[in-house]
C-alpha positions in Angstrom: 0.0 0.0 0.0 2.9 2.6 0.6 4.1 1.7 -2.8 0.7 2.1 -4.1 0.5 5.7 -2.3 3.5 7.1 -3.3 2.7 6.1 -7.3 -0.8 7.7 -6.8 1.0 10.8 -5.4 3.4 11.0 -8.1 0.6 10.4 -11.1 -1.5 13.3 -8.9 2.2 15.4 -9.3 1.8 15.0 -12.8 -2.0 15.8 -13.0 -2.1 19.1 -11.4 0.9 20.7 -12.4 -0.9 24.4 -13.4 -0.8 25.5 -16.8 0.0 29.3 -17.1 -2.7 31.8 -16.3 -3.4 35.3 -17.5 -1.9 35.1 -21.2 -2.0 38.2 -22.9 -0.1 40.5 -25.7 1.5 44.1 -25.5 1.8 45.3 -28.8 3.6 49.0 -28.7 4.9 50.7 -32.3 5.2 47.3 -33.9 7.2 45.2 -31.4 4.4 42.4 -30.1 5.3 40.6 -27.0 3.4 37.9 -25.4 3.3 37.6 -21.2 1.6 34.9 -18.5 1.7 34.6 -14.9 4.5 32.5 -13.5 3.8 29.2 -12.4 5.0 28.9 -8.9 6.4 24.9 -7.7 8.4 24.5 -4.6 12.3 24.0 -4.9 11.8 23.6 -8.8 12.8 25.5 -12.1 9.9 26.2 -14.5 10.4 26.4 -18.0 8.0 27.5 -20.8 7.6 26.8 -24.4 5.5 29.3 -26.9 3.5 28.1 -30.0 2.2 30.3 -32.2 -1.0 29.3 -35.4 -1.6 31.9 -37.9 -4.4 32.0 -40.6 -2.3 29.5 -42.9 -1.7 26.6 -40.3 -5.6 26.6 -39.2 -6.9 27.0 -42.8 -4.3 25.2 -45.2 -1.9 23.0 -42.2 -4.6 20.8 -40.5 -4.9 23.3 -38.1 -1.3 23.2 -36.5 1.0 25.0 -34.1 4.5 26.4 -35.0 7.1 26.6 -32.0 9.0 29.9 -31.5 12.4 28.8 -30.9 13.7 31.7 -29.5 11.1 31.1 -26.8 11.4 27.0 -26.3 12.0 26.1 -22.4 12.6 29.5 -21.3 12.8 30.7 -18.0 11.1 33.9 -18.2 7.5 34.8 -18.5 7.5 37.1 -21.5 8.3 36.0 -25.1 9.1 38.4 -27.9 6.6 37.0 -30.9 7.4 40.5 -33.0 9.4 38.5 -36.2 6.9 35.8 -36.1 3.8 37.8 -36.4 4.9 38.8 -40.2 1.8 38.9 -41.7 -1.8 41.6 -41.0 -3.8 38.4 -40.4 -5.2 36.7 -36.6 -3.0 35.1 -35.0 -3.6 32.7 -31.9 -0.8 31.7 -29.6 -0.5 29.8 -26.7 2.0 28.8 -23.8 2.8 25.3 -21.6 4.7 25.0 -18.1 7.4 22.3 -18.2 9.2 20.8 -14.9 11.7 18.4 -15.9 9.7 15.6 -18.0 6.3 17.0 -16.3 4.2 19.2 -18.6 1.1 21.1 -17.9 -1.5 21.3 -20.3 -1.3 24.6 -23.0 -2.7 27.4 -21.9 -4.4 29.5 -24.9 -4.6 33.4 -25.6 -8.5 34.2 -25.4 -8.7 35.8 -28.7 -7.0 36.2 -31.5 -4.0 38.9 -32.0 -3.8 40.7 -35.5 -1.0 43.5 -35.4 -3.2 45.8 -36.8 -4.0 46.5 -33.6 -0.7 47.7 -32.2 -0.7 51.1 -30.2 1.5 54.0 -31.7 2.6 56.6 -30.3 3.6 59.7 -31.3 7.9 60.3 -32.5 10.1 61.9 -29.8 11.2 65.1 -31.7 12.9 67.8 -31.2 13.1 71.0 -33.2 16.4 72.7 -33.9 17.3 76.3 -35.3 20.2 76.0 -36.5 20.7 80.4 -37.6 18.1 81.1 -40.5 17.6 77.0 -40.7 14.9 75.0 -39.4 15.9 71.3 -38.5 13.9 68.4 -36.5 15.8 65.8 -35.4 13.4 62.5 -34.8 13.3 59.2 -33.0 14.5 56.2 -35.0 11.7 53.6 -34.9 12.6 51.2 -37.7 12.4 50.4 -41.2 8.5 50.2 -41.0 8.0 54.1 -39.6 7.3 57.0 -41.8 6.6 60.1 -40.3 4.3 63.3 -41.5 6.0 66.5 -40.0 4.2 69.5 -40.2 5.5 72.9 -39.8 4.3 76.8 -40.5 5.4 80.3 -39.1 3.5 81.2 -36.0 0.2 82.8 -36.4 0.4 81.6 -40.0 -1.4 78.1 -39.5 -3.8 78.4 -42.4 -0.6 77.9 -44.6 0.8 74.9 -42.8 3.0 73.1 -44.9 3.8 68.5 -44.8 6.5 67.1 -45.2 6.9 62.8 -45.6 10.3 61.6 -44.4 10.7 57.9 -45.2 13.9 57.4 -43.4 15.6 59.4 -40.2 19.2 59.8 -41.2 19.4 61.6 -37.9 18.6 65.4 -38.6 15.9 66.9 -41.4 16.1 70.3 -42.9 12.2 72.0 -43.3 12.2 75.4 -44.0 14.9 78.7 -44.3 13.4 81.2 -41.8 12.8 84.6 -41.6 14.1 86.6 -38.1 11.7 87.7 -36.0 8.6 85.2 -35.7 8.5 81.7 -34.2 8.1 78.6 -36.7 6.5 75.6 -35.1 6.8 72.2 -35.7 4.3 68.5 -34.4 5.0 65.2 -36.2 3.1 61.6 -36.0 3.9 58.3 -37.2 2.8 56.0 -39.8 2.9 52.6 -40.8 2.2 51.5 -44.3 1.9 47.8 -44.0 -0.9 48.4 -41.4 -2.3 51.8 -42.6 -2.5 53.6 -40.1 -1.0 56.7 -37.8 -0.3 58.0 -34.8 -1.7 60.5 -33.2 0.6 64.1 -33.1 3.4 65.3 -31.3 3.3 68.1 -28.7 4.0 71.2 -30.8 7.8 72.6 -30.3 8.7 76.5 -31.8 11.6 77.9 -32.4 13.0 81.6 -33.2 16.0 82.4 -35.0 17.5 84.3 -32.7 21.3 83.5 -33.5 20.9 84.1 -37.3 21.9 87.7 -37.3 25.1 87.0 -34.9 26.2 84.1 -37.0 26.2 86.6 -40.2 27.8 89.3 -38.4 30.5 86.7 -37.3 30.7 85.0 -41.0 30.8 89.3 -42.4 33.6 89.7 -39.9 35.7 87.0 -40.7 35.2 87.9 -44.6 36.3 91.2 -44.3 39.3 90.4 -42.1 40.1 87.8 -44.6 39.9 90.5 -47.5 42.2 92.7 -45.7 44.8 90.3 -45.0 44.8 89.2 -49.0 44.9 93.3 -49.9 47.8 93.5 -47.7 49.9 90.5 -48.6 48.8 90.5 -52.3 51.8 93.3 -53.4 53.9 92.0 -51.7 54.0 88.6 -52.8 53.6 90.0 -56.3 56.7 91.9 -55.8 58.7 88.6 -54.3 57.4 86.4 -57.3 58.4 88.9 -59.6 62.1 89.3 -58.2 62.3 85.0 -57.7 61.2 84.8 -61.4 63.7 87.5 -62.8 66.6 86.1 -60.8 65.7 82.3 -61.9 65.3 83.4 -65.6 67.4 86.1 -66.2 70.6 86.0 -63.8 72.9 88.8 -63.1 76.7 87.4 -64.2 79.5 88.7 -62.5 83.1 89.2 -64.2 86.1 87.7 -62.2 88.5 90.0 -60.7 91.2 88.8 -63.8 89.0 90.1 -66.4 88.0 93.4 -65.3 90.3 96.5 -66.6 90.5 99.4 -64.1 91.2 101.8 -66.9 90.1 102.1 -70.5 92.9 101.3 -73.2 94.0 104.3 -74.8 94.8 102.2 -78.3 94.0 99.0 -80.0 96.2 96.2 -79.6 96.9 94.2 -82.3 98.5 90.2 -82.2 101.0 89.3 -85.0 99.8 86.1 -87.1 102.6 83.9 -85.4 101.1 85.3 -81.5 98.1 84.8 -83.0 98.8 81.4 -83.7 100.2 80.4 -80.8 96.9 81.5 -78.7 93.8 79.4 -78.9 91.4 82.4 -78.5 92.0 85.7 -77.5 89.3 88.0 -76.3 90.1 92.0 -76.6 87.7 93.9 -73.9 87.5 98.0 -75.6 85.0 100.7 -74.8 82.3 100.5 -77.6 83.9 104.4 -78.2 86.6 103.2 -79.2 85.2 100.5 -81.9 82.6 103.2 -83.9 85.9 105.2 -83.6 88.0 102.7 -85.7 84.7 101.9 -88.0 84.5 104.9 -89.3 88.6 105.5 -90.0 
């Protein structure tokens, strides 16, 4: 009989180990994630395993159940389901307790879950004036988000203008401003595989208030730039000018042995035999002298 007992108590074990209660889905911006209440056993680890059925499997698959890996004897109570829910359609999912080789009985989702129902919230934005520009830097929220962003000058909301950005590559450009009035800015999201949007952004205005001290400082700098080149220009004119003539024209300078420190007072003439003997002989005479013995 104790035999008996402690089999009946184990099979009993088996029978009541709970399946997990309060299954439901948050679903925020596109990212889907499936939660239950833990199952609570004494001095043992709890594991669970998530399968999910979409409109194929019950239709065209006999009706069967797909496990999600990423969430196959896991230890906690939340499973994210976001990559498997690929498709607008219902969705049902559901959830078992494991202990060892015990298993509890799967516990369903009341309902099914179809992503068009995801909440979305409005960007985080924030509005930039950047001197005369008008920037808005928003909130990355994946390949899936466009966002409408509109914008207009303060008091001017009748001529409110849109613009679509498809892609955040960190900071957008809207509008060249004017100095003086505020320009405003509110943005919301949208999703095009589920068709729909967010509701708006609290609305963020801006002034240009440092346009006119970023010109004075770019004028400054211009004119301090002019008047370095007007002052430098003639004189590196001046230098060039000297470098060139000196590399293309240079200034020779007779040797000590062939200057004469007073003019000849008659022209010296070789015999043919001196002549002979001397390779070349050069004869330095005022050009006075030579018209002189031209003309005679």
């Amino acid at each position: 009989f104790f035999f008996l007992f402690v089999l009946l108590g184990i099979l009993g074990e088996d029978a009541l180990l709970p399946a997990p209660q309060n299954i439901s889905i948050l679903s925020t911006n596109m990212k889907h994630f499936l939660t239950w209440s833990p199952v609570i056993i004494q001095r043992e680890t709890v594991r669970y395993s998530v399968e999910f059925q979409g409109e194929y499997e019950r239709e065209y698959a006999n009706e069967s159940w797909i496990p999600i890996c990423e969430c196959s004897f896991i230890t906690a109570t939340l499973c994210n389901i976001t990559e498997d829910i690929s498709a607008t359609v219902a969705y049902n999912l559901r959830v078992r307790a494991d202990v060892g080789t015990r298993k509890s009985q799967w516990s369903t989702l009341k309902g099914f879950f179809n992503r068009i129902t995801t909440s979305l919230t409005p960007p985080l934005m924030k509005v930039i004036a950047d001197g005369y520009h008008l920037l808005v830097e928003l909130e990355d929220m994946g390949p899936a988000f466009q966002f409408c962003v509109l914008y207009w000058k303060k008091g001017q909301e009748s001529r409110m203008q849109q613009k679509v950005v498809k892609g955040v590559s960190s900071v957008v450009h809207l509008d060249t401003m004017e100095a003086g009035p505020d320009y405003c800015v509110k943005a919301q999201t949208y999703v095009e595989v589920i068709n729909r949007s967010s509701d708006f952004s609290q609305t963020q205005c801006v002034r240009a208030q440092g346009g006119r001290s970023v010109w004075l400082v770019t004028a400054l700098l211009s004119s301090a730039g002019f008047a370095v080149a007007a002052l430098t220009l003639p004189f590196l004119t001046w230098k060039t000018s000297r470098i060139f003539q000196h590399s293309c024209c240079p200034v020779a300078v007779l040797p000590e042995t062939l200057k004469i420190s007073e003019p000849p007072t008659q022209l010296i003439l070789f015999g043919r035999e001196e002549a002979e003997q001397c390779d070349l002989v050069v004869n330095v005479m005022p050009s006075e002298e030579v018209l002189r013995l031209w003309i005679q």
